[in-house]
C-alpha positions, 0 to 999 in steps of 0.5 A: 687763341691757344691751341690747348685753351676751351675757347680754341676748343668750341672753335675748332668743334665748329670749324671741323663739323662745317669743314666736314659737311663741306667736304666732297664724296671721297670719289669725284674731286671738289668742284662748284658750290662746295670748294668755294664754299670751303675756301671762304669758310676756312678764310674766315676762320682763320681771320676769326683764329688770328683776331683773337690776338688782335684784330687789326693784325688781320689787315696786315696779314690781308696785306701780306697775301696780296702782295704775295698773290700779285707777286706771285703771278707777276714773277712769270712775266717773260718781261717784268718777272724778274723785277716783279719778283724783286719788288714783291719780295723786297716788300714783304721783308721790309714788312717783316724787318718793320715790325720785327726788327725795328725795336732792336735798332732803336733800343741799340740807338738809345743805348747810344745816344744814352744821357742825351734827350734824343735817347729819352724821346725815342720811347714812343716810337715802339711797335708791337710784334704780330703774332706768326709774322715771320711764319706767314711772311716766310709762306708769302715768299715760299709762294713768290719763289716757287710761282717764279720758278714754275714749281707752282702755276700762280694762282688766279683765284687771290682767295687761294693764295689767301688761304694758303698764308692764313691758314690757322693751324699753322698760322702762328708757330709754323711749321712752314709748309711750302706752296707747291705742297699745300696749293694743290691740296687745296683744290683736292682735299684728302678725305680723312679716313680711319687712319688719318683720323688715327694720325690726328689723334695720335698727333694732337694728344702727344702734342698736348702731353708734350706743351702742358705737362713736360715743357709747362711744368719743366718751365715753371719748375726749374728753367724759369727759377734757375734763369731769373736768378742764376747767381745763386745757382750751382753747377748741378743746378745750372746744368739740370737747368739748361737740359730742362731748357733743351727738352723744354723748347723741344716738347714746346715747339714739337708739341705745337707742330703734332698739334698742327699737323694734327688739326690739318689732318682732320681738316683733309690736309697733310703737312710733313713732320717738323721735328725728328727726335733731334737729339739724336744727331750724330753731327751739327749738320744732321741735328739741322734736317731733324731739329724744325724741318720746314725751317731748315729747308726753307733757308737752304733752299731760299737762303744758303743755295741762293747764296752759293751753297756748296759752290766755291773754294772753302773759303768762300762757302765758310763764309756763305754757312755763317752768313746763313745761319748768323740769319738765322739766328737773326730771325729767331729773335732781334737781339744780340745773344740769338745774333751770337746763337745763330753765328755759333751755330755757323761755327759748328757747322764748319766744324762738323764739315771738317769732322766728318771729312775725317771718317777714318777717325773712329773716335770721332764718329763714336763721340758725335751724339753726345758731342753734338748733344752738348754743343746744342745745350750750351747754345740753348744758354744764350737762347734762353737767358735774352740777355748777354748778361743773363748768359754770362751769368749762368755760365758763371753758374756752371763753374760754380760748386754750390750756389747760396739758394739752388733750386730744388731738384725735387723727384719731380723734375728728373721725371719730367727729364726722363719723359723728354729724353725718352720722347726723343730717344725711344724707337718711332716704331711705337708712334706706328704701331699706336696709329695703327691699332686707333685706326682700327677703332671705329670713328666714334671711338676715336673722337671719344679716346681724343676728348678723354685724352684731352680731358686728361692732359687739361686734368694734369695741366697747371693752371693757367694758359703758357704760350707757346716759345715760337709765338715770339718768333 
């Protein structure tokens, strides 16, 4: 089930009158009938959002809960905590690194044993991806790590826990959201006023601007054509074609998030922001804590500190940045060329520590934006292109005057590019003060101005439904 689709409507109609009737008076905390009430209804909403996929996948999300729950609760032991923790979260890697990563390894071994019978019978042993596994798996482990640090009391009640990794709106596509931030919202539910409402609205219709107008059309246009056949590209093209992929990616998966965060809102949740304006960062390190937030935040805190942070002499912590983001990369994707984004990334990262150890340079500081703009754009191109010989193969494109069949860069595309760049770069003040003046329209108003905005955004759409990039990951 997509967000921005009829059925995901008529679904959420539902899930957001029942969540509302269940919710306690704004005065006195959630208790009795009505939380229990609640935890079970939005469970099994979930389950139902996530089965529209495939049914049998809500087995293995039951299962990730579980080993969570028992995990989690067992990290505290005074005895067997530490191992408790180990295992539980070795568990749920080994189901993550199964599902997601065992089809790379056996195309890299039939690749290897190619010409033999070995590499030709080995065709029957792929397995399907489950759709948000590293996203859900990521908050089982959130969980986990915070029960044994005591940043979060573990959870008695397994249904909370259940709760808070299925949780639809954030199910398949993030943002992470950390346990000791969703946990007690659970238990205490925000009650959605005029400027929650506002927030949503705001939220929803800028998300579905960002999906099924920028990045849809901006896809189908320019990013898919040049990438399916960037031999007979030029370098106009080529270029035009990879800032279309970076404000493409961004509307997508920034879209997804406001969604979201969003959704949640009018459920009684809050979730922190995922994305802020990006490709204004003036540095690779600062492009992390605005590009993906939840991300970033959890391989810090989960992955780089663990690993030794800022601890050591310089070699050491070189070695422990391009372990981290080589990872990362890892996570986003089993193959080579998102193995070589994410060591590319590590790169940068040294570079921009040593670049910013030089503030004396005035030059520097004056060239960080547009030089960190084109170094994220460059690395989009093996991103995007899924093959090293796809990316070679654009690369060769930039080089290149002019290409035998370029494709055409109607007026369009440059204003699609325009409205991206100008969401990334335009002061959020707009964004409050929008909020703002819907939050003073009654509650009638808003549900009105959000199915009108919706309508319109359906209206402009294509036809069709595009999933979103991050459904992959």
């Amino acid at each position: 089930m997509v967000f921005p689709t009829l059925q995901f409507i008529l679904f959420f109609a539902v899930v957001l009158a029942v969540n509302t009737a269940l919710m306690p008076p704004a005065d006195r905390a959630e208790g009795g009938w009505r939380q229990g009430g609640r935890k079970a209804f939005l469970i099994a909403a979930s389950y139902v959002f996530y089965a529209a996929w495939d049914w049998r996948f809500c087995l293995l999300m039951a299962g990730v809960s579980l080993v969570a729950w028992i995990g989690g609760g067992a990290a505290r032991h005074p005895d067997r905590g530490r191992l408790a923790r180990a295992l539980s979260i070795t568990l749920l890697l080994g189901v993550l690194a199964v599902f997601k990563y065992f089809g790379f390894f056996l195309l890299s071994l039939q690749q290897l044993l190619d010409g033999t019978a070995l590499a030709r019978d080995l065709g029957w042993m792929r397995i399907v991806l489950p759709v948000g596994i590293s996203f859900y798996t990521f908050q089982a482990i959130s969980y986990v790590m915070d029960a044994s640090r005591g940043d979060v009391p573990p959870r008695r009640n397994p249904f909370d826990v259940a709760l808070y990794i299925s949780f639809f709106p954030q199910l398949v596509a993030g943002p992470i959201v950390r346990a000791k931030d969703f946990l007690p919202q659970i238990d205490r539910p925000y009650p959605v006023d005029a400027a929650m409402r506002a927030g949503a609205v705001v939220l929803i219709l800028s998300g579905l601007f960002k999906k099924m107008v920028v990045a849809n059309y901006l896809s189908v246009l320019l990013v898919d054509p040049v990438f399916a056949f960037p031999q007979g590209q030029g370098q106009l093209e080529a270029a035009v074609a990879v800032l279309g992929y970076g404000i493409q990616i961004y509307c997508d998966f920034s879209g997804y998030s406001d969604i979201a965060i969003g959704i949640a809102l009018l459920l009684g949740y809050r979730f922190n922001r995922n994305f802020n304006q990006p490709y204004r960062a003036v540095g690779l390190s600062d492009f992390w804590r605005r590009w993906h937030i939840s991300l970033s935040s959890w391989i810090r805190d989960y992955l780089y500190i663990p690993l030794g942070g800022n601890r050591g002499g310089p070699l050491r912590r070189i070695a422990v940045v391009m372990t981290t983001m080589t990872l990362a990369g890892f996570w986003h994707g089993a193959g080579w060329p998102f193995l070589i984004w994410g060591a590319l990334h590590g790169v940068g990262l040294v570079v921009d520590r040593l670049v910013r150890s030089l503030r004396a340079v005035r030059p520097l500081r004056l060239l960080a934006m547009p030089a960190t703009l084109l170094f994220v754009l460059a690395l989009w191109i093996p991103f995007r292109a899924g093959t090293i010989e796809t990316a070679g193969a654009v690369v060769a494109a930039l080089t290149r005057a002019q290409g035998a069949a370029p494709v055409a860069l109607s007026p369009q595309i440059w204003t699609l590019i325009a409205l991206g760049l100008a969401m990334n770069w335009l002061p959020l003040a707009w964004r409050d003060r929008t909020e703002r003046g819907v939050a003073a329209i009654p509650a009638a108003g808003q549900a009105l101005l959000l199915a009108a905005g919706t309508l319109l955004c359906f209206a402009l759409a294509q036809d069709g439904t595009a999933p979103f990039i991050y459904f992959q990951f």
